[in-house]
C-alpha positions as CSV (number, residue, x, y, z in Angstrom):
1,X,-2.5,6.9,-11.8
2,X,-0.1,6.0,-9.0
3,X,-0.3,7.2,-5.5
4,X,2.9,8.7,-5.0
5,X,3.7,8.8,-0.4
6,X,6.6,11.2,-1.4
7,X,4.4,13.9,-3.2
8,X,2.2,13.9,-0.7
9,X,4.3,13.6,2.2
10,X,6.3,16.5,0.4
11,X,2.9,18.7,0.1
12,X,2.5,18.6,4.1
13,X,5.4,20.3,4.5
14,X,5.5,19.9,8.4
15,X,6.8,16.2,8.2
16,X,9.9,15.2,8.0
17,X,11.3,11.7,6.4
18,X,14.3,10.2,7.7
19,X,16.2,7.6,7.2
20,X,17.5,4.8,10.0
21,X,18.0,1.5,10.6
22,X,14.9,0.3,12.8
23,X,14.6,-3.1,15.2
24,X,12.0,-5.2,13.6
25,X,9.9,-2.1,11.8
26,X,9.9,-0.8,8.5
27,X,8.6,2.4,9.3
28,X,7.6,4.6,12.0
29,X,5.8,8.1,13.3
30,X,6.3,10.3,15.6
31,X,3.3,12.8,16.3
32,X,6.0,14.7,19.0
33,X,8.3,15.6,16.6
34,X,6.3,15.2,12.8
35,X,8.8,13.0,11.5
36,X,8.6,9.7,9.2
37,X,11.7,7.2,10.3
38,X,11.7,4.7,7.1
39,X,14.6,1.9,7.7
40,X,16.6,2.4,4.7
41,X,17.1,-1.6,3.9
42,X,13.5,-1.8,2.3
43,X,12.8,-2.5,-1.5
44,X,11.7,0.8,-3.2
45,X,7.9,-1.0,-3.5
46,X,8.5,-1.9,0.1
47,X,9.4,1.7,1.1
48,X,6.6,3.3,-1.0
49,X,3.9,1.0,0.8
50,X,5.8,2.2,4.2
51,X,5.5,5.2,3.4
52,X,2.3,5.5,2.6
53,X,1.2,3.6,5.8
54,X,3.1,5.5,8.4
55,X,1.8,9.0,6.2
56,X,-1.6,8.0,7.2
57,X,-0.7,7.8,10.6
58,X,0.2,11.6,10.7
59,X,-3.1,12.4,9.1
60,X,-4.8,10.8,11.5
61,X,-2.6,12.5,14.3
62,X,-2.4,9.3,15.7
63,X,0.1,9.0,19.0
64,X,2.4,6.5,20.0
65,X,1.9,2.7,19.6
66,X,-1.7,1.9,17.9
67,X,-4.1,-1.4,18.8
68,X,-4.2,-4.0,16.0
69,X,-7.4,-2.8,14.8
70,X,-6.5,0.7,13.9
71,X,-3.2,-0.6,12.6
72,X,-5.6,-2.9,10.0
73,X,-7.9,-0.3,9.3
74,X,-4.3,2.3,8.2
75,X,-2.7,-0.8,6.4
76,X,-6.5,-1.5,4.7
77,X,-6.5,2.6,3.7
78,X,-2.9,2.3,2.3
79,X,-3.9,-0.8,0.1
80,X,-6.4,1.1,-1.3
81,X,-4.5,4.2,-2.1
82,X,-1.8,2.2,-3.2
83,X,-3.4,0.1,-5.7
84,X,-6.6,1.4,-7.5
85,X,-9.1,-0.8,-8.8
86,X,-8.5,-0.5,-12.6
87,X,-4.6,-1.1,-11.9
88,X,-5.6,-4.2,-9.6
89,X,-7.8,-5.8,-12.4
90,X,-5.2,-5.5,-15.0
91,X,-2.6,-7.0,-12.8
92,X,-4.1,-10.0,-11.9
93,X,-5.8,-9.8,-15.5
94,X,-2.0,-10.4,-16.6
95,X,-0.9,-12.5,-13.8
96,X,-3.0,-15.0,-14.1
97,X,-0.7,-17.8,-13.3
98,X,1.9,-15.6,-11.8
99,X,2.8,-15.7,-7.9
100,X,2.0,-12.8,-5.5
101,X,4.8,-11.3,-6.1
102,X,5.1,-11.1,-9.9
103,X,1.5,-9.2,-9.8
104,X,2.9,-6.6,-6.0
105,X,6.2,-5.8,-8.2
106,X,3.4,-4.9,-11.5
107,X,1.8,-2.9,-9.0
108,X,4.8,-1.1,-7.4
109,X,3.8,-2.5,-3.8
110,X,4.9,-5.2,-1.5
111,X,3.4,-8.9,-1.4
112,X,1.6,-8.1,2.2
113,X,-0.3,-4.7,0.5
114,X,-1.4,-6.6,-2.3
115,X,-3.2,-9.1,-0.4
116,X,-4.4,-6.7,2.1
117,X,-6.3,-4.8,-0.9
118,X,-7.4,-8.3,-1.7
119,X,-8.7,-9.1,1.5
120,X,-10.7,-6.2,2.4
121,X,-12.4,-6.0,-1.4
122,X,-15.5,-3.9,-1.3
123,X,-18.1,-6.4,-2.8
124,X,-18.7,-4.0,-6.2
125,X,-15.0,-4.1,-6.5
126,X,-15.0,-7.9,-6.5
127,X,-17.6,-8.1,-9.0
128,X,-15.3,-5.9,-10.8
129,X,-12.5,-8.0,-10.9
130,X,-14.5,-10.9,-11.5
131,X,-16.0,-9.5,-14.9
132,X,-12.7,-8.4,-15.9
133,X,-11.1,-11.8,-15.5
134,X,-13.8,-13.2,-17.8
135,X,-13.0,-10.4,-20.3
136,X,-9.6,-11.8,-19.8
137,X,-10.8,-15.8,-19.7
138,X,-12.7,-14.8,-23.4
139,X,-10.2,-13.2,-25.0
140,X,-7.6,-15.7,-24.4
141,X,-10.6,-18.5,-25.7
């Protein structure tokens, strides 16, 4: 099943979403006032992983500008929320000779989310995919 940012953003009830043009960011929050400011010139996949990224900022009550760490570690957590494992394997089970982007748009998320969940692969989830694309490899055989 999908993560959906707006169902859950919606279920907080204290944030607000708005909807501005921004200077070289897609997204932002605002601990001060509880509000998400998406720029409205994003893809829907694009706005759906910015979404979900700048709604884990306001769980983690974070405040003003973050250090690159913590910026990876929310991007890593929205990967993972974004795209669950048994999606993942199916994608790239079916893009198999497809570019980034045709497997990001079969998972409803940007090209940069995809191969942030791809990066940061827990090593049982990589052994995961790995069976799955010789389930794939043999059936095709």
């Amino acid at each position: 099943m999908h993560f959906h940012p707006w169902r859950a953003i919606r279920a907080k009830r204290d944030i607000t979403v708005q909807w501005t043009r921004l200077d070289g960011r897609l997204g932002h929050w605002c601990a001060r006032t509880r509000t998400i400011t998406l720029d409205p010139r994003q893809s829907q996949a694009e706005r759906r992983c910015t979404a979900t990224h700048e709604l884990i900022h306001a769980e983690l009550e974070h405040h003003g500008c973050q250090d690159e760490a913590t910026e990876l570690a929310v991007h890593k957590e929205a990967a993972r929320r974004l795209i669950p494992l048994h999606p993942l394997g199916e994608a790239l089970a079916w893009g198999a000779g497809h570019d980034d982007e045709d497997v990001a748009d079969e998972l409803w998320v940007d090209v940069d989310t995809l191969r942030t969940r791809l990066a940061h692969l827990h090593p049982a989830e990589r052994g995961y995919l790995r069976a799955r694309m010789a389930r794939r490899d043999e059936d095709a055989a």
